[in-house]
N, C-alpha and C positions, 0 to 999 in steps of 0.2 A: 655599365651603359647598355642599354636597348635600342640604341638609335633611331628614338622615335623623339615626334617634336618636347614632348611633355616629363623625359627626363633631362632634369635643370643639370645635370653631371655633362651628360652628352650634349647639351646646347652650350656651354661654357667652353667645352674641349675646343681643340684648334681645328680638328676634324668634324664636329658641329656647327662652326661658325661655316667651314668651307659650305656644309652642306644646306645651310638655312640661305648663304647665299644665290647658292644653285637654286634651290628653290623658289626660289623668288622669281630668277631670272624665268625660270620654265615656267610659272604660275604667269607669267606677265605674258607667255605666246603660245599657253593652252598646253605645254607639254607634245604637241604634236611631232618636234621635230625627235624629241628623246627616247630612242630605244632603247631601256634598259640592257636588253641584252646583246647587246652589242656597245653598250659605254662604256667609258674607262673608269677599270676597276672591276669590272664583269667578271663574274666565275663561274659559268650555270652545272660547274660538277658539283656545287654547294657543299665544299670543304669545312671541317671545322675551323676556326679562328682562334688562333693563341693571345692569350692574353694579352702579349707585348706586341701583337699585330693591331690591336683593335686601337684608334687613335692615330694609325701611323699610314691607314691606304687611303686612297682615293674614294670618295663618297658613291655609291653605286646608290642610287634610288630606284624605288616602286611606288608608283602611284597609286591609287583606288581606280577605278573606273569609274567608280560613282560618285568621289568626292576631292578635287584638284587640294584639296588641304590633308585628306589624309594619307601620306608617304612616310616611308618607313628610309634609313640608310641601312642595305644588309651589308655593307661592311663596318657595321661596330652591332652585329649580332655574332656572338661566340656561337651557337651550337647550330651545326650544317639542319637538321630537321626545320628548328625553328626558322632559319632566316628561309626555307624553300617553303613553309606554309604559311608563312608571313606574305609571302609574294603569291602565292597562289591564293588566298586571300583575296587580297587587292587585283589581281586578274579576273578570277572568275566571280570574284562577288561571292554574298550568301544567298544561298537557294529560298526562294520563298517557303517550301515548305518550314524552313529552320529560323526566318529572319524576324518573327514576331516576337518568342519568348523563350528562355533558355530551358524550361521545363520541356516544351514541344520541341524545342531542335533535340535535347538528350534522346529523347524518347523517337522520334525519327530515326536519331543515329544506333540508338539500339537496336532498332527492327530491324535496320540495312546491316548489322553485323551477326543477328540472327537467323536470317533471309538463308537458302540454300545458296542464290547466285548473288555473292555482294554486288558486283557491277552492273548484272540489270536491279535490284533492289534501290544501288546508289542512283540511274539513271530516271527510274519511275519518279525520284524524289526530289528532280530537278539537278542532282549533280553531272558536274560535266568534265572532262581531260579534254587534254592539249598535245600537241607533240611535246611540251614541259610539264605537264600534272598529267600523273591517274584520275582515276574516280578517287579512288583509295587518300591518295594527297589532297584530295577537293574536301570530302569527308574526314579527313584530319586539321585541315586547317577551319574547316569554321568549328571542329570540335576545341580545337586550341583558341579560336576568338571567344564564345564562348566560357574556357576558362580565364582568358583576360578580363571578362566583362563579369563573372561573378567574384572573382579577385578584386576587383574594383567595387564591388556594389557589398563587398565587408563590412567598411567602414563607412559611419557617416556622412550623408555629402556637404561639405562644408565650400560654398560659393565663391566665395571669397577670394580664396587661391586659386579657384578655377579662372578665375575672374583678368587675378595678376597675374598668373600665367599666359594668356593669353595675350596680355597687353604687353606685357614681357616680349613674346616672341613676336609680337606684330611690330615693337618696336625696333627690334632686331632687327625683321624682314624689311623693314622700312629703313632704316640705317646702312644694309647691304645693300639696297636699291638707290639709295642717296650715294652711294661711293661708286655703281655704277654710271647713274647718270653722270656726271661729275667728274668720272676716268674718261666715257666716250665722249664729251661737250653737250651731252643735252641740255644740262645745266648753265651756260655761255649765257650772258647779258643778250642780247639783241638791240642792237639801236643804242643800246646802253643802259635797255632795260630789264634790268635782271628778275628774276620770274618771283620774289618776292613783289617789289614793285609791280607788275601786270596783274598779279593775283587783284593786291591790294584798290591798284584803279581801278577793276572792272565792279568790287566792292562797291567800289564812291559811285558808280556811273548808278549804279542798281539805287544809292541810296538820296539821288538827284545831284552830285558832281557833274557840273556844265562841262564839256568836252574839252571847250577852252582851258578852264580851270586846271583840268585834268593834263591838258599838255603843258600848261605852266609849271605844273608841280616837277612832271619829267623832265623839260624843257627839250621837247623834241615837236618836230613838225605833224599836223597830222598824216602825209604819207607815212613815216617814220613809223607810228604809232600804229597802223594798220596793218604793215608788214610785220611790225612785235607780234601785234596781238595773233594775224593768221598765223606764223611759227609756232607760238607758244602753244596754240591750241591744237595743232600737229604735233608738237613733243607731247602734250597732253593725254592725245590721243594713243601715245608711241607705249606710255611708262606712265603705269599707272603711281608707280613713288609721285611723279609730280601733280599728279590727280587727290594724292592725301596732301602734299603739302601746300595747293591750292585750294582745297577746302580748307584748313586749319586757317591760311591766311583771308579765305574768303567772309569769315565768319566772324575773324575778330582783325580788321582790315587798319586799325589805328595803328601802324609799325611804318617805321621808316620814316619816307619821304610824305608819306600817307598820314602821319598820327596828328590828331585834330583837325582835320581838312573832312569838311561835313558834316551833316548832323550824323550823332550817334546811331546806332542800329538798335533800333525797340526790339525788345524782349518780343518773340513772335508765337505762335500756339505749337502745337504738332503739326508736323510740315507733311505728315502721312502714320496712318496706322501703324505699329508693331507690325502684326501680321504682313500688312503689304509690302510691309520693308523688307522683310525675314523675305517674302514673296521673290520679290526682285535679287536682292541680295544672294539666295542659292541660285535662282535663274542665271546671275552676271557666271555665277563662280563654276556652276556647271557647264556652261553656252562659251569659256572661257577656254575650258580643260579641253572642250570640242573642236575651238576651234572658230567659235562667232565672235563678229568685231561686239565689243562691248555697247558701241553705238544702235548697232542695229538690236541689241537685247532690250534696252531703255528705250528705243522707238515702239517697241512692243507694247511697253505701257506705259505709251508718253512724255516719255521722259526725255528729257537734256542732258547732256555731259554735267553741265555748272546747277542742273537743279539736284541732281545726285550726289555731287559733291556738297549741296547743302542738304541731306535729307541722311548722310551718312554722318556728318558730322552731331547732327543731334540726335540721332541715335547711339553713336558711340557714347557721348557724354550720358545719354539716358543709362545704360549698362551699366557705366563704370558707378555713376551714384546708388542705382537703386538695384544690386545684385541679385537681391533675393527675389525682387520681384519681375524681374525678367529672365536668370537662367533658363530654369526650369522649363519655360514657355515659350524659350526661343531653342532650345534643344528640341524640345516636338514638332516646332514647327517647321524646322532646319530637316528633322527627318522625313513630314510630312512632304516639304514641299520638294527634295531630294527625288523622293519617287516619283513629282509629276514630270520633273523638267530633267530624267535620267535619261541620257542618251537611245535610243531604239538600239541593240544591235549591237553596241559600242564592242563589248566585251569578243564579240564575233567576229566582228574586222578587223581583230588584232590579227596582224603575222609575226612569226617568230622565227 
């Protein structure tokens, strides 16, 4: 195991599941409140890991600074090096001089180990220490990204499993987010309307269901139904799991007490570009990891809570059918748009 999301060993194990659920939880309130080095399971002497340890401690995560999705657990990385430049990594980022191509980073890092002073050499070239990293550690772990990233680019890229791995592990996070809401009562009926139902009406209303109609179906008053719907849209707001599972039912609203009540929903065009979606989508997930309500990211460019939950839903199914012809173009775009909405400073206002 690597304890990183994308080995299916380590996402199976019991100490995977722990940590895909944390995850989750910390991805849903920006990671702001989690100090690595100070969680449980913390070791910052960066011991090695015995075998029959790995599996059996407490998930200790790192985050990126640049990307709320890419965390590592260093307690199921066995060798003390790697799990301290794994992290320093995701602390200090890669230096621009190195972050373009792997031919220019080697060759950067060679001159700073040729250089008479590595540490002003490593400095001129954008690297940086911590009272936890040297320069030396900053310069070793993007030399170790690096060889991650031509380890990877061996073999063929075949889409496909990128594809299901990803829906793999979104289903998971989604699943640890559904048993959260669930444990704390986000999930509770209201009124006696349980948040399948409010998805589904607000559906009918959009698709011309007369108010009345719609409180016949629940058979609730309309105060009743108002006080539903402001709650729901407050948990909505809260956790984002009922944000996917409101779209899901927003989209295809014929379920329950709801199925045949209205006309059907016409097949609709692109509800928004690829690009602006990609747009939005790292803006939510950077603006997230920082710390911005999601609300006020989507008033940025216009958007609603309930028009994003339909502009994600048909992009997800866009993905899942046509892989080949969106990976490829939504990994550029995911990197491009990464650098415009990357925090100022972030990495700088870490205290340790």
């Amino acid at each position: 195991m690597d304890g990183r999301q994308n080995d299916e060993e380590y996402r199976d194990s019991k100490q995977g599941k722990k940590a895909l659920a944390l995850a989750h939880e910390l991805t849903a309130t920006g990671w702001k409140d989690y100090d690595f080095t100070k969680a449980s399971g913390a070791d910052m002497d960066w011991p090695d890991l015995d075998d029959d340890e790995i599996g059996t401690l407490t998930p200790w995560l790192c985050v990126s600074v640049n990307d709320p999705e890419d965390w590592v657990d260093l307690n199921a990385i066995e060798d003390s090096d790697e799990r301290k430049f794994a992290t320093c990594a995701r602390i200090l980022g890669i230096p621009e001089s190195c972050a373009t191509d792997e031919d220019t980073a080697r060759a950067v890092i060679e001159a700073i180990e040729e250089a008479d002073d590595f540490d002003e050499a490593a400095a001129e070239q954008g690297f940086r220490s911590t009272d936890l990293f040297t320069l030396e550690d900053h310069v070793r772990a993007v030399e170790m990204h690096w060889d991650e990233v031509s380890a990877s680019d061996e073999a063929p890229v075949d889409y496909q499993p990128m594809m299901d791995d990803l829906m793999k592990r979104q289903q998971q996070l989604f699943d640890a987010g559904v048993a959260t809401a669930e444990a704390s009562g986000e999930m509770e009926p209201i009124h006696g309307i349980a948040m399948e139902d409010w998805a589904a009406a607000n559906a009918k209303i959009v698709q011309g269901v007369s108010m009345d109609d719609l409180l016949k179906v629940l058979a609730v008053e309309k105060p009743q139904w108002d006080e539903a719907n402001a709650e729901w849209n407050a948990r909505m707001a809260r956790d984002f799991t009922i944000t996917r599972k409101y779209a899901d039912i927003f989209n295809n609203p014929d379920v329950g007490k709801f199925a045949g009540v209205g006309p059907k929903k016409a097949t609709e065009g692109e509800p928004l570009t690829f690009e602006e979606y990609m747009r939005i989508q790292v803006h939510m997930e950077q603006g997230v990891a920082q710390g911005v309500a999601a609300q006020a990211i989507l008033k940025e460019h216009g958007k609603t809570l309930s028009e994003w939950t339909t502009i994600q839903s048909y992009w997800s199914q866009q993905l899942v059918r046509d892989v080949a012809k969106y990976a490829a173009e939504g990994d550029r775009l995911r990197k491009r748009f990464q650098k415009d909405y990357a925090g100022a400073g972030m990495a700088d206002d870490i205290e340790f």
